[in-house]
C-alpha positions as CSV (number, residue, x, y, z in Angstrom):
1,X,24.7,10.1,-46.7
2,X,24.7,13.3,-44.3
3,X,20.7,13.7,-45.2
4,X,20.2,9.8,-44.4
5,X,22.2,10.5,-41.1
6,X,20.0,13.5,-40.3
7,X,17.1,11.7,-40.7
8,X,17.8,8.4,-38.3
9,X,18.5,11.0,-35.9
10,X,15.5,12.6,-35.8
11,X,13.6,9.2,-36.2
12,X,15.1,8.3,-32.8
13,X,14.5,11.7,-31.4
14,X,11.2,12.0,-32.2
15,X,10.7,8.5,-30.9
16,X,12.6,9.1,-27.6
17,X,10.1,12.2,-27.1
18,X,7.1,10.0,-28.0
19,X,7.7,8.1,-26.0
20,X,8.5,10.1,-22.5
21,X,5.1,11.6,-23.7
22,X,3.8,8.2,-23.5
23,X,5.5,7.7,-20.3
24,X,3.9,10.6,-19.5
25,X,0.1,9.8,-20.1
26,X,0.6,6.4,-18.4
27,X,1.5,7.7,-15.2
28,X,-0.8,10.4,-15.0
29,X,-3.4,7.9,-15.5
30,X,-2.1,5.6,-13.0
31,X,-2.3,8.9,-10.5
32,X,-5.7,9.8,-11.6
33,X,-6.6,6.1,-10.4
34,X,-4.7,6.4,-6.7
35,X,-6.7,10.0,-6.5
36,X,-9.8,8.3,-6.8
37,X,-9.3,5.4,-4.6
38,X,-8.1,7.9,-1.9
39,X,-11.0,9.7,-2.4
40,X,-13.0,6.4,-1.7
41,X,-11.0,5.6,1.3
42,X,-11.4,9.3,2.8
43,X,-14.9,9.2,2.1
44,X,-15.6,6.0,4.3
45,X,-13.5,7.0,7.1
46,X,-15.9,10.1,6.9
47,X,-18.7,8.2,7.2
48,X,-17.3,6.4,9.8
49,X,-16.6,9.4,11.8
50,X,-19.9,10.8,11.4
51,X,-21.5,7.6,12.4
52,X,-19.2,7.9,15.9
53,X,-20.3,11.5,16.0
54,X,-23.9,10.8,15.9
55,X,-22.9,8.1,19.0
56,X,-22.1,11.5,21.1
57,X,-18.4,11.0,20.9
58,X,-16.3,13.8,21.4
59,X,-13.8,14.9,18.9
60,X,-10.9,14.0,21.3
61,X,-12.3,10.6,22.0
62,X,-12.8,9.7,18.4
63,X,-9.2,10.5,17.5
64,X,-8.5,8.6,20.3
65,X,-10.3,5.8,19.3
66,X,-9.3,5.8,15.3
67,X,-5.6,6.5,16.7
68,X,-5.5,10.3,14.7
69,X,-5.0,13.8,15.7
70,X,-7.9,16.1,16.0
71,X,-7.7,18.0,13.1
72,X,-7.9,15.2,11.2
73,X,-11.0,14.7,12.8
74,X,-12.3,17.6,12.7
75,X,-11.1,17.7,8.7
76,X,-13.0,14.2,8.1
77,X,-16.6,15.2,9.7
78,X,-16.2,18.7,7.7
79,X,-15.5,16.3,4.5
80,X,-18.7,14.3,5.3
81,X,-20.0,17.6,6.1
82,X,-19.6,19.2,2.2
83,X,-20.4,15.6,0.6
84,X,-23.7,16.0,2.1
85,X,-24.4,19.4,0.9
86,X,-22.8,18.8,-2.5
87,X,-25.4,15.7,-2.7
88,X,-28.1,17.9,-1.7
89,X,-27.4,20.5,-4.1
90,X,-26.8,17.9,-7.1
91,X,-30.4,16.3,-6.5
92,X,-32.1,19.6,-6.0
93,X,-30.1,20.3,-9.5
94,X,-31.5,17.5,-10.9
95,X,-35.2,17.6,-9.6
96,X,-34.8,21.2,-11.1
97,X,-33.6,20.1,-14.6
98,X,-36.8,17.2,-14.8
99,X,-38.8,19.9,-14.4
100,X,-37.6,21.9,-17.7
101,X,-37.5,18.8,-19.5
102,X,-41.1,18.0,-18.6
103,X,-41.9,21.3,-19.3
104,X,-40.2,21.3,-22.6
105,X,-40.6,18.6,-24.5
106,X,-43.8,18.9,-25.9
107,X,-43.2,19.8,-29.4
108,X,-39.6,21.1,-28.1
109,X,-40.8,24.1,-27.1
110,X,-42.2,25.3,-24.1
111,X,-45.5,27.3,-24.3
112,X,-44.3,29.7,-20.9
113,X,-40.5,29.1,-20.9
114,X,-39.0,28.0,-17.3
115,X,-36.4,30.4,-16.0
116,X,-33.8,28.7,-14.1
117,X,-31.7,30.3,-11.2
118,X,-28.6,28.6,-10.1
């Protein structure tokens, strides 16, 4: 009867545990989901800043105008600033990597391999 005991404890143990783990997993899920959408959000105000930017507005006149302080701002048109460069960098990437597969895929092997730099 003790073992029998024992062993509807751990049942329910195990199960509480699986299921804060579970708990767990949902949640970070759901968070992963609210990253993302502020992500979105922060990347159209960024293009919205930049757009006032190229309209010669000054950075106290667009915080002025979008009701924020000027490090935000300033924060946002850096944001648009990296987005740009990261595209640029992952289509140069990816120009870069047609290349080797053009160059490689006749007979899977290349007759003068392609060095690649990063």
């Amino acid at each position: 009867m003790a073992k029998a005991t024992l062993d509807a404890e751990r049942a329910t143990r195990e199960k509480r545990i699986e299921d804060a783990a579970t708990e767990f997993y949902v949640a970070a899920d759901q968070r992963d989901g609210a990253l993302a959408k502020v992500s979105e959000a922060e990347s159209a105000m960024s293009r919205a800043i930049a757009s006032l930017v190229t309209q010669d507005e000054t950075v106290e006149r667009i915080a002025a105008l979008c009701g924020i302080q000027t490090s935000e701002v300033r924060r946002l048109r850096k944001l648009s600033a990296d987005t740009a460069s990261a595209a640029h960098v992952s289509a140069k990437s990816t120009v870069v990597a047609a290349v080797l597969v053009e160059d490689t895929t006749s007979d899977n092997v290349a007759a003068d391999p392609v060095q690649l730099s990063a």
